[in-house]
C-alpha positions as CSV (number, residue, x, y, z in Angstrom):
1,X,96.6,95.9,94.8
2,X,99.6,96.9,95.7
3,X,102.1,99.5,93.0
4,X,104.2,97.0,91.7
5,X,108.0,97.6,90.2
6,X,110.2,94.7,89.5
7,X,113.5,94.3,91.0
8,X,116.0,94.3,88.8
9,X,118.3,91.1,90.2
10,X,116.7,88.4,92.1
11,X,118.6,85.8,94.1
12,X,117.6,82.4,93.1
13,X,116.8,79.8,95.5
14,X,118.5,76.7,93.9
15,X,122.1,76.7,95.1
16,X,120.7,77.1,98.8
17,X,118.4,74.7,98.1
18,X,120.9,72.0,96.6
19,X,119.7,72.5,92.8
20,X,122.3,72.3,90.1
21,X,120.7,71.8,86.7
22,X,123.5,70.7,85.1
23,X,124.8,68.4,88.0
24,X,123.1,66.5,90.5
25,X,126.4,65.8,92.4
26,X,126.8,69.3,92.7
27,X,123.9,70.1,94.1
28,X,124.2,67.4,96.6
29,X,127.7,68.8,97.4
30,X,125.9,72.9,98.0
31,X,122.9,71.2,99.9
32,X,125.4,69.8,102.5
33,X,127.4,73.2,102.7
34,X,124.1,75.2,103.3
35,X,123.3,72.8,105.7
36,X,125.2,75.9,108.3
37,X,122.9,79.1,108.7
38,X,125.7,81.2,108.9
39,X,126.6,80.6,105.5
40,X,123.0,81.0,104.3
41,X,123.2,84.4,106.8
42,X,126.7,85.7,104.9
43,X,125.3,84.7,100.9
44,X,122.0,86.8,101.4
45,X,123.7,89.7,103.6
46,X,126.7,90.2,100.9
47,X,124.0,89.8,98.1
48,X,122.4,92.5,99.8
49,X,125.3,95.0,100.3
50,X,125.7,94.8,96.2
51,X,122.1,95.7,95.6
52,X,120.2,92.6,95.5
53,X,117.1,92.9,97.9
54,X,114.9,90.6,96.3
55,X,114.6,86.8,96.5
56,X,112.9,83.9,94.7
57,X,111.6,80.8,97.1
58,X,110.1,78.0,96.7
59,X,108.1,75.8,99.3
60,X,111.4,73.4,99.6
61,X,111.7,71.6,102.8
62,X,114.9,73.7,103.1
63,X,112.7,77.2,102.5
64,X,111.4,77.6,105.9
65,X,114.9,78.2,107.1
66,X,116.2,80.6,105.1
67,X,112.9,82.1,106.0
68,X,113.4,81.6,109.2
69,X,116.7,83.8,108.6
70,X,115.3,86.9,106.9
71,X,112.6,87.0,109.3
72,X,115.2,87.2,112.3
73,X,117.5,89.5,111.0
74,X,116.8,93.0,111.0
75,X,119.7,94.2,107.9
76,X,117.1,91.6,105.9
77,X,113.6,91.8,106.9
78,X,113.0,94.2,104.2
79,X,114.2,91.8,101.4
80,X,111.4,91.6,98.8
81,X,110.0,87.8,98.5
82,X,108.9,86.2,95.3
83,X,107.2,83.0,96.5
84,X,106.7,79.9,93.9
85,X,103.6,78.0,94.8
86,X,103.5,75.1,95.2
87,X,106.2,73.3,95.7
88,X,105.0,70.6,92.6
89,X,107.4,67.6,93.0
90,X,105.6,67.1,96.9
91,X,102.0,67.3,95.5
92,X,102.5,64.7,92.8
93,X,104.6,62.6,94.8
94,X,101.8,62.5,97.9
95,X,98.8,62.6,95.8
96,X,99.9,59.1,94.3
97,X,100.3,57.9,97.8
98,X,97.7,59.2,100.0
99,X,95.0,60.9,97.3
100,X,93.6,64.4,97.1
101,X,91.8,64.3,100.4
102,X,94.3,63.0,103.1
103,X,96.7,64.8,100.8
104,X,94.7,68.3,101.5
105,X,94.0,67.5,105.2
106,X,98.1,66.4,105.3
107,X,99.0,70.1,104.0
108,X,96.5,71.3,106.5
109,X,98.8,70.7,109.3
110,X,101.1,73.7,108.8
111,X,97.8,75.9,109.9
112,X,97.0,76.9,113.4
113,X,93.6,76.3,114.4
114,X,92.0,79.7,113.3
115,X,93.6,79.6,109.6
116,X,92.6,75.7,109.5
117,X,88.6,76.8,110.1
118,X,89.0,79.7,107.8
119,X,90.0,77.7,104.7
120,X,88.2,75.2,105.5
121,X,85.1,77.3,105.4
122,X,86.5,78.6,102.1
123,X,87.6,75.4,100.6
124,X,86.2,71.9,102.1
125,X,83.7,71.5,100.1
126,X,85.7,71.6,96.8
127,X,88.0,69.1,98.8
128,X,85.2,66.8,98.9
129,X,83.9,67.8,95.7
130,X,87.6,67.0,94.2
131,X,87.3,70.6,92.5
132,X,90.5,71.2,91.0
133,X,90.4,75.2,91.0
134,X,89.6,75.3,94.7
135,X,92.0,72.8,95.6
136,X,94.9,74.9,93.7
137,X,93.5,78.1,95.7
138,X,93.5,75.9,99.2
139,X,97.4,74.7,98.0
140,X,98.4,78.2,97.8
141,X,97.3,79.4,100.7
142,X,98.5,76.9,102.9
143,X,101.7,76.6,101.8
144,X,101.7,80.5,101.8
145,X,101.9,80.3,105.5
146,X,105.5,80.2,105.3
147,X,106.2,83.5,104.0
148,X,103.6,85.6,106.4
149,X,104.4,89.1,107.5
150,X,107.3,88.9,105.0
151,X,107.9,91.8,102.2
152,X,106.3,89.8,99.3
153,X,106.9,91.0,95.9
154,X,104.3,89.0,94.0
155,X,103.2,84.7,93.9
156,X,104.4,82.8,90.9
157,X,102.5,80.1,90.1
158,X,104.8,76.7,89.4
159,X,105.3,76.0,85.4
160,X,104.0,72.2,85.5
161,X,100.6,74.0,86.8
162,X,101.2,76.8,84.6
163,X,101.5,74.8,81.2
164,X,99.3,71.9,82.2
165,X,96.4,74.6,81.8
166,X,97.4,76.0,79.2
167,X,97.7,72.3,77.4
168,X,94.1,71.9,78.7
169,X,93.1,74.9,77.7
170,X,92.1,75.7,81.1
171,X,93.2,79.3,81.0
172,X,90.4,80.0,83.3
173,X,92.3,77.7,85.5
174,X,95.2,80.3,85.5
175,X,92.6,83.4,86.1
176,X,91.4,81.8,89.0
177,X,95.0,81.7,90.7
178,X,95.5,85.4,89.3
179,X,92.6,87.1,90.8
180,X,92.6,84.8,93.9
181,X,96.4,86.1,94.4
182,X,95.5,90.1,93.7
183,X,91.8,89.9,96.1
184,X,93.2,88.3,98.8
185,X,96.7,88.8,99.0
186,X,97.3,92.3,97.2
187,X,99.8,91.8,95.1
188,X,100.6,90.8,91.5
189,X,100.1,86.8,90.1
190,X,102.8,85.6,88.4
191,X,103.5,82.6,85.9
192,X,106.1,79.9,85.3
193,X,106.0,78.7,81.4
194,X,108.6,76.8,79.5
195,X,107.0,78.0,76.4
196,X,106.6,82.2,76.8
197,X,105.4,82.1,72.9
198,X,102.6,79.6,73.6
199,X,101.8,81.4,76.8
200,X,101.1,84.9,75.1
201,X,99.9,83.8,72.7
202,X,96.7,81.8,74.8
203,X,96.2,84.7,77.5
204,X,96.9,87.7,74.7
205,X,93.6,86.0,73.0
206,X,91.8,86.3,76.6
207,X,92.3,90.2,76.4
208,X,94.9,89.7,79.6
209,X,97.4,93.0,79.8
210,X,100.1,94.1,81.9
211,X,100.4,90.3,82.8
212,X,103.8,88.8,84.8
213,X,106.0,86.2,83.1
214,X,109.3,83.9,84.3
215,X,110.6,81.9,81.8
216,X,114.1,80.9,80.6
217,X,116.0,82.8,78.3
218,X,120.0,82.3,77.4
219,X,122.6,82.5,75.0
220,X,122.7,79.2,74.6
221,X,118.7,78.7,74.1
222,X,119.0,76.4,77.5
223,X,115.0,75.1,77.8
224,X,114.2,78.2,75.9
225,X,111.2,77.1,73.6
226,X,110.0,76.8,71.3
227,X,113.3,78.0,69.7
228,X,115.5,81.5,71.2
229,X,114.6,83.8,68.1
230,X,110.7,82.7,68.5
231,X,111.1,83.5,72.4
232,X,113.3,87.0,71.9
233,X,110.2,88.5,69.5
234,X,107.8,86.8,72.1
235,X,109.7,88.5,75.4
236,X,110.0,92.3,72.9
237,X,106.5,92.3,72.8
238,X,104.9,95.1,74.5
239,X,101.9,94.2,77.1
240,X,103.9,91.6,79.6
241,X,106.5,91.8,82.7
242,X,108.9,89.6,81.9
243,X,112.0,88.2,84.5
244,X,114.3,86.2,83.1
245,X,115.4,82.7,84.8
246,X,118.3,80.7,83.5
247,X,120.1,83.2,82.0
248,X,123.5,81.7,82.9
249,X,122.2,78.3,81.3
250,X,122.9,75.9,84.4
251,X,126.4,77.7,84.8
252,X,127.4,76.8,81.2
253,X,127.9,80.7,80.4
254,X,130.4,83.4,81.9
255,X,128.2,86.4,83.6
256,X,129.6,88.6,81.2
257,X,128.2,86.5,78.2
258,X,125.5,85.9,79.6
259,X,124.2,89.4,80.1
260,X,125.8,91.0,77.4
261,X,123.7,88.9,75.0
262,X,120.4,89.6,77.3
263,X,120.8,93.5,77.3
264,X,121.7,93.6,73.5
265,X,118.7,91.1,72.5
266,X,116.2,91.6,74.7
267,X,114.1,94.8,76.5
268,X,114.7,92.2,79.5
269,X,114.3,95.0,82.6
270,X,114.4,92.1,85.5
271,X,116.5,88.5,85.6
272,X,116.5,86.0,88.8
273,X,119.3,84.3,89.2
274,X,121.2,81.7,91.4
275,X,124.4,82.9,93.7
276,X,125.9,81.5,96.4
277,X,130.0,82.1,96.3
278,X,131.0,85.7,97.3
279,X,133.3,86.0,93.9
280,X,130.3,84.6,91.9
281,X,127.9,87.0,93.2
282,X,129.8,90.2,93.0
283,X,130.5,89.1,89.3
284,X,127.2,88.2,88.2
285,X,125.6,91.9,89.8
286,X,128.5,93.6,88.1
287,X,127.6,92.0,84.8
288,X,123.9,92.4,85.0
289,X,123.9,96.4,85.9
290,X,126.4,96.9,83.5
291,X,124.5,95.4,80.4
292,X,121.2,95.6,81.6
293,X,119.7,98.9,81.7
């Protein structure tokens, strides 16, 4: 595997996408503006003058464009990509209406004929056999397809698979995805929690070290569980990469607040967070390199 350092700002996919936690007007109003490249072109290319070279994406109908973007524009190619498999809401919403198998050969389709053989060889018998872990490892790779040849930082694995195994106690579920992401693609596994206590402490009594987290952490303990003092002492720990995601709390808290409170707190090194207005951006960078060291 790759050497690995964390960036310390990541762009966030969700205002390019159309997500607004806080409104879903909103977000309907930014999905419709980034409808235009150009804009999408100007956001990541002035993000990138200010230091920020590193982007979160999920697999978002709307992801293959921006991809499309990077990979066509020379001042971006190099932009370091932290992909979040998979894109969850799709899998649910198909696997009601179709089932795992027409589901699997339907997410097939984005793979030209040599890739198609080659996971099938790898995973159609765990279609048939409805194995869970191989049908996770065939998801990934698939929908992986849309960030070939790009810079990739390491894969996150999506929260609602992340803390449905750790409900289960399938943690072996979750070292599946990790080694399958550091054999065959070289670089670190990541994990989405809602709950960074519970999480450390299930994979802490597995013996995993040097592990990579995202999980939300904010002022105003904004889906930080189980409570913001229990998730600070968690984050402090030694033993675990840690990047911080909602640090602005849905836009309810100023930059400046925001990161203060983070860099004071917290031996938070790394934070991913959503941008898309030129003020905005040059705000939120100027408030995360000053308090965040």
């Amino acid at each position: 595997m790759k050497n690995f350092e964390l960036e310390k700002i990541i762009l966030g996919h969700n205002p390019l996408f159309g997500v607004d936690h806080l409104s879903q007007e909103q977000g309907n109003i930014k999905e419709l503006k980034f409808e235009d490249k150009n804009l999408i072109t100007d956001v990541l290319l002035y993000a990138k003058s200010l230091g920020v070279n590193a982007m979160m994406m999920s697999t978002h109908p709307r992801s293959e464009v921006v991809v499309d973007i990077i990979r066509n524009n020379k001042e971006l190619i190099d932009m370091k990509i932290y992909p979040l498999l998979p894109y969850i809401r799709k899998y649910v919403r198909k696997s009601n209406e179709k089932g795992m198998l027409n589901l699997a050969l339907e997410i097939m389709n984005k793979a030209n004929l040599k890739q198609k053989f080659s996971i099938m060889i790898n995973s159609g018998k765990s279609i048939l056999g409805k194995d869970i872990n191989q049908m996770i490892k065939l998801a990934v790779d698939v929908e992986f397809l849309t960030f070939k040849e790009l810079n990739i930082g390491a894969i996150f694995l999506h929260d609602a698979l992340t803390d449905l195994a750790l409900g289960l106690d399938l943690i072996s579920s979750l070292e599946i995805f990790r080694d399958h992401i550091q054999n065959k693609y070289g670089v670190p596994a990541g994990f989405i929690t809602k709950n960074v206590y519970n999480f450390r402490n299930k994979v802490d009594e597995r013996g995993w070290k040097d592990y990579l987290i995202m999980a939300s952490i904010n002022k105003a303990g904004f889906f930080v569980n189980p409570s913001l003092n229990i998730a600070i002492d968690s984050i402090n720990k030694p033993g675990m990469n840690f990047i911080a995601m909602s640090t602005l709390a849905g836009g309810a808290l100023k930059p400046g607040d925001a990161f203060k409170f983070i860099g004071e707190e917290t031996k938070i090194k790394s934070v991913v967070v959503g941008m898309s207005k030129k003020e905005h951006i040059a705000e939120t960078v100027s408030m995360i390199n000053k308090f965040i060291k």
